[in-house]
ZADO-1210 file (C-alpha; in nm, 4 decimals, padded with zeros to 6 digits):
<atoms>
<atom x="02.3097" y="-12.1899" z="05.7940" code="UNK" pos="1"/>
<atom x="02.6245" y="-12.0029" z="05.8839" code="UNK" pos="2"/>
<atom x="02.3733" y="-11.8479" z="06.2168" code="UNK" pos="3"/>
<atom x="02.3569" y="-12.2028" z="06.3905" code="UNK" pos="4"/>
<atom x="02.7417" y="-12.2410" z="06.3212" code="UNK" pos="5"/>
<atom x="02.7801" y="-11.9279" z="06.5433" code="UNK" pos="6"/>
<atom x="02.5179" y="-12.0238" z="06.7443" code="UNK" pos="7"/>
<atom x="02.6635" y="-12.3991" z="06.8279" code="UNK" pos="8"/>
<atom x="03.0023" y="-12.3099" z="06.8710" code="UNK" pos="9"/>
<atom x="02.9165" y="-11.9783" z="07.1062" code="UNK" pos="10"/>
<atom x="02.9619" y="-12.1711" z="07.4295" code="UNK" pos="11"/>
<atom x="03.3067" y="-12.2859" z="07.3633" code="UNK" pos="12"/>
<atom x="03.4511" y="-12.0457" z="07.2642" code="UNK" pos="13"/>
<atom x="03.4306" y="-11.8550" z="07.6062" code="UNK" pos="14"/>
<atom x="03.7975" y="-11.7748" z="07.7595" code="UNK" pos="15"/>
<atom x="03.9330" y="-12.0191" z="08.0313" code="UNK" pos="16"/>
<atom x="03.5783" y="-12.2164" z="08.0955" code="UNK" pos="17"/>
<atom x="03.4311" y="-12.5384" z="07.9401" code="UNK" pos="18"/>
<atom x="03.1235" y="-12.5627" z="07.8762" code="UNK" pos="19"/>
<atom x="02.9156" y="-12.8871" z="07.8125" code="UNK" pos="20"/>
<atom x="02.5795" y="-12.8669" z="07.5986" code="UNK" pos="21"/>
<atom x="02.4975" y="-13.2217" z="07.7472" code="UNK" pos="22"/>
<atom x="02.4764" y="-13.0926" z="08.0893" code="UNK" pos="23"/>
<atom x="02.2652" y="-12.8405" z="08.0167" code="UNK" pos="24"/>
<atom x="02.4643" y="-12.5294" z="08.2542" code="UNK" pos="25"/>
<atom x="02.7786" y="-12.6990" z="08.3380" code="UNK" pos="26"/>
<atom x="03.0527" y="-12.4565" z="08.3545" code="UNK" pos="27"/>
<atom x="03.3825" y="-12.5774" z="08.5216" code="UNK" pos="28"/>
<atom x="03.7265" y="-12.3973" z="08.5797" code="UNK" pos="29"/>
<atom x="04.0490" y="-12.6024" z="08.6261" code="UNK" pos="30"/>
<atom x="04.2524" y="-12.3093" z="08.7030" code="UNK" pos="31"/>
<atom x="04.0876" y="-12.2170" z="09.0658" code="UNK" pos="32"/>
<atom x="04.2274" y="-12.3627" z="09.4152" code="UNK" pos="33"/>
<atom x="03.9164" y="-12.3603" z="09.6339" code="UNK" pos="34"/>
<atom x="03.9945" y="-12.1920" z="09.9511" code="UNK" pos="35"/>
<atom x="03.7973" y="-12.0367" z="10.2444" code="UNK" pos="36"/>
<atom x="03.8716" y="-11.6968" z="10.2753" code="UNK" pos="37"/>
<atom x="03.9015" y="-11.7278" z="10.6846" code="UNK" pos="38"/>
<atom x="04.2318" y="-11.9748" z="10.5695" code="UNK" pos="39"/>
<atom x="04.5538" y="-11.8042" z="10.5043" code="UNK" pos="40"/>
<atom x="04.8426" y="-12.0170" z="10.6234" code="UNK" pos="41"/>
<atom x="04.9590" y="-12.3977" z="10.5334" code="UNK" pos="42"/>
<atom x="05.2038" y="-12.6188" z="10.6936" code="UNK" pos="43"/>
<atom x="05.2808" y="-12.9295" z="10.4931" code="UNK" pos="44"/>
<atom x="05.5123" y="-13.1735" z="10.6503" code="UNK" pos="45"/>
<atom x="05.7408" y="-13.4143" z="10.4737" code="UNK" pos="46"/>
<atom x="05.5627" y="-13.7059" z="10.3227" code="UNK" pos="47"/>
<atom x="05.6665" y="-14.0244" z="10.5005" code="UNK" pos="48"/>
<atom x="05.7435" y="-14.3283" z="10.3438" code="UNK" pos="49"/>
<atom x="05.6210" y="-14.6231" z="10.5115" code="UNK" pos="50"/>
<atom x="05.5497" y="-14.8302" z="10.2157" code="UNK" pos="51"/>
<atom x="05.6845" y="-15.1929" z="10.1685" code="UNK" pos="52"/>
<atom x="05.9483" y="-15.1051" z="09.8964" code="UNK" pos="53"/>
<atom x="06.0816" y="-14.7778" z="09.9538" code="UNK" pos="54"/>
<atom x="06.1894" y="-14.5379" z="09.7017" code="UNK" pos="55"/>
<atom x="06.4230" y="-14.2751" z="09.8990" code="UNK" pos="56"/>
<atom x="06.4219" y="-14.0040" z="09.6596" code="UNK" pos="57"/>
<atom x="06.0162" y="-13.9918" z="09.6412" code="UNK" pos="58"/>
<atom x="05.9401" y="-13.8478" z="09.9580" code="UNK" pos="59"/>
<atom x="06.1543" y="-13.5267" z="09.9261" code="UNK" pos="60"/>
<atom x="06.0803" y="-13.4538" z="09.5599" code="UNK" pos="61"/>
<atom x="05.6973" y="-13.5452" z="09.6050" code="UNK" pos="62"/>
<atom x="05.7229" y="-13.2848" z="09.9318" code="UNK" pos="63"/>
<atom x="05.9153" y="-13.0454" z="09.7563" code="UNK" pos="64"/>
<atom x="05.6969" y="-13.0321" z="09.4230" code="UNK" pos="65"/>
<atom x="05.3639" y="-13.0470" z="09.6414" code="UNK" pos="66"/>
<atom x="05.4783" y="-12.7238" z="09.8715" code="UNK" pos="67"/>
<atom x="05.5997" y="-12.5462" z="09.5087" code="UNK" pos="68"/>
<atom x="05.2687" y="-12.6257" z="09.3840" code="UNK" pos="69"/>
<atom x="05.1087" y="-12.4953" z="09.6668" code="UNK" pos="70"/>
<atom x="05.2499" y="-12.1534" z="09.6575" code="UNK" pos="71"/>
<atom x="05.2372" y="-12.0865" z="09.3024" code="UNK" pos="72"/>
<atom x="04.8276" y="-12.2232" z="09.2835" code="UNK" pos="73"/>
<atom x="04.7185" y="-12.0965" z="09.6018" code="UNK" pos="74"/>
<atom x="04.6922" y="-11.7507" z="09.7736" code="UNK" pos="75"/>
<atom x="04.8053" y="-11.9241" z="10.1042" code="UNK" pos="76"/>
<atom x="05.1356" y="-11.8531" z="10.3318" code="UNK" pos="77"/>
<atom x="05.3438" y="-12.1580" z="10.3975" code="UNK" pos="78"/>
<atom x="05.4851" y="-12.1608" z="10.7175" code="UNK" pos="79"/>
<atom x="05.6718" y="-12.4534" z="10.9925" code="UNK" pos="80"/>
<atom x="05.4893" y="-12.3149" z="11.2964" code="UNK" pos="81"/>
<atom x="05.2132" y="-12.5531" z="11.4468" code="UNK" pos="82"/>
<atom x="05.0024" y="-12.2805" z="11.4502" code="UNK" pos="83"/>
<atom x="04.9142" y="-12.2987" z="11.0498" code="UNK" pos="84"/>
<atom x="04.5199" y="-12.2589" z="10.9736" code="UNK" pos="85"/>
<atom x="04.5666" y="-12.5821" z="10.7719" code="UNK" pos="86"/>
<atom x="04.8087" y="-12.8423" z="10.8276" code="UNK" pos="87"/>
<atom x="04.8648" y="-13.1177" z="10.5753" code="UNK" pos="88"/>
<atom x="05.0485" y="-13.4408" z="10.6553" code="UNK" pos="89"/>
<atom x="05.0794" y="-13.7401" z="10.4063" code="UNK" pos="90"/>
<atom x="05.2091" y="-14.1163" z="10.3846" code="UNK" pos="91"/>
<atom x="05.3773" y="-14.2928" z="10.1079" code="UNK" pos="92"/>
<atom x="05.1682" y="-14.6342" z="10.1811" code="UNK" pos="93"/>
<atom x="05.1883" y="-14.8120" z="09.8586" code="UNK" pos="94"/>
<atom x="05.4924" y="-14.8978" z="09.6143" code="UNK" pos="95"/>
<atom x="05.4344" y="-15.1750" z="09.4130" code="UNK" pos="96"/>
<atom x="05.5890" y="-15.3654" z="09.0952" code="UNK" pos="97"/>
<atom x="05.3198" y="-15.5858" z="08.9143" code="UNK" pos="98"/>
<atom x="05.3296" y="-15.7473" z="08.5826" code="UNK" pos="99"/>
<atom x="05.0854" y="-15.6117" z="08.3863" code="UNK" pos="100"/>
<atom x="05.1219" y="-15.7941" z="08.0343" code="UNK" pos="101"/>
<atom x="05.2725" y="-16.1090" z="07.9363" code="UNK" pos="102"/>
<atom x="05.4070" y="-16.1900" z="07.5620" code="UNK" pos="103"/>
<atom x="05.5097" y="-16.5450" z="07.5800" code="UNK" pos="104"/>
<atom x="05.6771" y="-16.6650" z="07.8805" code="UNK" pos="105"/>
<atom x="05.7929" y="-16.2746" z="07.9710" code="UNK" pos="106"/>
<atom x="05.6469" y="-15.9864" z="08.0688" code="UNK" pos="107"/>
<atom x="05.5918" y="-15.7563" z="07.8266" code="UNK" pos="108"/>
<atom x="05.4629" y="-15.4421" z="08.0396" code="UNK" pos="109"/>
<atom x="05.4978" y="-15.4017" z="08.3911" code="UNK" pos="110"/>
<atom x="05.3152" y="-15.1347" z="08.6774" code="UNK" pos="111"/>
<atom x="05.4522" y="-14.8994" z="08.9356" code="UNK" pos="112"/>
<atom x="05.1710" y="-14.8579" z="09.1976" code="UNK" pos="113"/>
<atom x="05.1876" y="-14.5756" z="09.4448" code="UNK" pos="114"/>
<atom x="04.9469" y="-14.4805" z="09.6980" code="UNK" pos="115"/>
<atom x="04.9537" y="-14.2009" z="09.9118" code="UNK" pos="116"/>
<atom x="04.7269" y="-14.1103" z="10.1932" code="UNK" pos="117"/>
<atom x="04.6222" y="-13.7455" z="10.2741" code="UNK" pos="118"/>
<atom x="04.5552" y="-13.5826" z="10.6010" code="UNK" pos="119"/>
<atom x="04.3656" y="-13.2327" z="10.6062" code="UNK" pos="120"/>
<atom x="04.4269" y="-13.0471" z="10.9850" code="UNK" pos="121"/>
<atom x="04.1855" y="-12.7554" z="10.9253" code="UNK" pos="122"/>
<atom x="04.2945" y="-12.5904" z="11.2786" code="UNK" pos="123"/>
<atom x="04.0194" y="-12.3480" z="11.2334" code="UNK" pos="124"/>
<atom x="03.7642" y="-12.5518" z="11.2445" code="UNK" pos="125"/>
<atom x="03.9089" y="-12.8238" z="11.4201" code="UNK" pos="126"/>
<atom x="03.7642" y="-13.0463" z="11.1583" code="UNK" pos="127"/>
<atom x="04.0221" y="-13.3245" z="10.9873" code="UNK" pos="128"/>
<atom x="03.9843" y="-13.4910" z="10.6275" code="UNK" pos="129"/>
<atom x="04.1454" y="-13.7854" z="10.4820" code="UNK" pos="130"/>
<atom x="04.2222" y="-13.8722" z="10.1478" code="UNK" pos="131"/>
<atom x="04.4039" y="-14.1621" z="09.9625" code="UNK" pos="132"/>
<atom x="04.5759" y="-14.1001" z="09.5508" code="UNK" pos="133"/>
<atom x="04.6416" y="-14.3921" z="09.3947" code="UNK" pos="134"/>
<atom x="04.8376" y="-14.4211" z="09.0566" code="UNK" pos="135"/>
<atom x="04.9557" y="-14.6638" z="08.8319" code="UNK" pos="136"/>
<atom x="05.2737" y="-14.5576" z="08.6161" code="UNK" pos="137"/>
<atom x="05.3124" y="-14.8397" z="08.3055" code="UNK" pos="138"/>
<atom x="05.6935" y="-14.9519" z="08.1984" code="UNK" pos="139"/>
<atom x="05.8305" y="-15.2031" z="07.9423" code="UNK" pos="140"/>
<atom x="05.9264" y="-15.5683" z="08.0864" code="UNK" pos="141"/>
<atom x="06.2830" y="-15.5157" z="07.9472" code="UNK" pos="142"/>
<atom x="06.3607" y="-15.2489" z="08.2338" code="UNK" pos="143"/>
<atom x="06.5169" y="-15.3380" z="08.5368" code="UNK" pos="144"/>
<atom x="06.2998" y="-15.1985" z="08.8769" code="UNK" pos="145"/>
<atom x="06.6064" y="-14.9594" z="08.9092" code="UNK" pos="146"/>
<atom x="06.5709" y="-14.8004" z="08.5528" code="UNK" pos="147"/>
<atom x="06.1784" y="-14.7674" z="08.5583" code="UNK" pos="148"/>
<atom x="06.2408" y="-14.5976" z="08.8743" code="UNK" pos="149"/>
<atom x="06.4501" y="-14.3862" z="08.7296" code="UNK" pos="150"/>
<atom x="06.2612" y="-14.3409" z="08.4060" code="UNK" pos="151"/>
<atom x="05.9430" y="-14.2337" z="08.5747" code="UNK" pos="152"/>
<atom x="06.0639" y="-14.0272" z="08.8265" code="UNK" pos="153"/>
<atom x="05.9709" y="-13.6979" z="08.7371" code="UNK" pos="154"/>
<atom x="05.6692" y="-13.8732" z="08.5651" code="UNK" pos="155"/>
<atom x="05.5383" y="-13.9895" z="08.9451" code="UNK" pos="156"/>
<atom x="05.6326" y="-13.6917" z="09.1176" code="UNK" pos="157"/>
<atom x="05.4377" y="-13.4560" z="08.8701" code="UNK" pos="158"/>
<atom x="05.1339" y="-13.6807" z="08.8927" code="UNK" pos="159"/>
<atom x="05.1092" y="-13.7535" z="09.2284" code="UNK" pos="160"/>
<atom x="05.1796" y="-13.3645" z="09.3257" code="UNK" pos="161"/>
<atom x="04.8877" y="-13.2936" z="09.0770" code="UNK" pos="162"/>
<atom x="04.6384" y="-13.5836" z="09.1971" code="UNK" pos="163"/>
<atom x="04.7270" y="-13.4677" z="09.6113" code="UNK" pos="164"/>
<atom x="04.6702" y="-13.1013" z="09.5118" code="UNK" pos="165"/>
<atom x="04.3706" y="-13.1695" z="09.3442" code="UNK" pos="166"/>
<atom x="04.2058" y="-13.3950" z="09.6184" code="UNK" pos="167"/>
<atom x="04.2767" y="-13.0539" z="09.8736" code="UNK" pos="168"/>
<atom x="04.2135" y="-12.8220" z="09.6914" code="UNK" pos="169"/>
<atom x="03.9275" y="-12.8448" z="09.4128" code="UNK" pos="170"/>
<atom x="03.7141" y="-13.1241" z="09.5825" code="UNK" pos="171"/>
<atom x="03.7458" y="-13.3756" z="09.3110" code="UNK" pos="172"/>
</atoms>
């Protein structure tokens, strides 16, 4: 009995992968940016806003957090030459309050949208990919637009950073 324990349990327990009996040979690693060796330098300009509603801090922080993310993930050299094997420019195109729960005659929850759309330069190549991140951030009814803002701030920024990074870079 204590042999098919071991025996059940041996795929889990190996260091940094998951591994899913269901799928038969699935093994997937979250940790690994997927690069092509021939790429060794990134330019990412600052997101633009050009969303309905805008938010004026989100576009710095969300262009600051996605270059930090960038070099600590990645083996890649950031430069602000126009000469950078990839070149990644992005839009703020969605910012959008929406009820998303009523209690009574108020609203009880409300939704944050934001959408951002990607654009992938690979300049060696000269092959370009586009890619849109949507999220939805969730906030009680009793908070003003200004103090959800502020509430999820760092929340959104995080998020989206993660969401754009993983569209580039892992193929998800």
């Amino acid at each position: 009995m204590k042999l098919k324990f071991v025996i059940v349990l041996l795929p889990f327990l190996l260091g940094g992968l998951l591994v899913s009996p269901l799928t038969g040979c699935g093994i997937y690693r979250f940790t690994d940016a997927s690069v092509p060796d021939s790429i060794k330098t990134i330019k990412v300009n600052f997101i633009e806003n050009k969303a309905s509603y805008v938010n004026p801090q989100l576009s710095p922080r969300l262009t600051d957090k996605l270059r930090q993310k960038i070099i600590a993930q990645t083996r890649l050299t950031q430069t602000n030459r126009d000469n950078a094997d990839w070149e990644i420019t992005a839009t703020i195109t969605q910012y959008n309050f929406s009820t998303s729960a009523i209690a009574g005659q108020q609203a009880s929850n409300n939704r944050l949208t934001v959408g951002v759309q990607i654009v992938l330069y690979d300049r060696t190549s000269d092959e370009t990919r586009r890619f849109d991140v949507s999220r939805s951030f969730e906030f009680k009814g009793t908070l003003s637009f200004q103090a959800a803002e502020a509430s999820l701030g760092e929340e959104m920024t995080r998020t989206l950073t993660d969401d754009i990074f993983n569209k580039l870079f892992s193929n998800w």
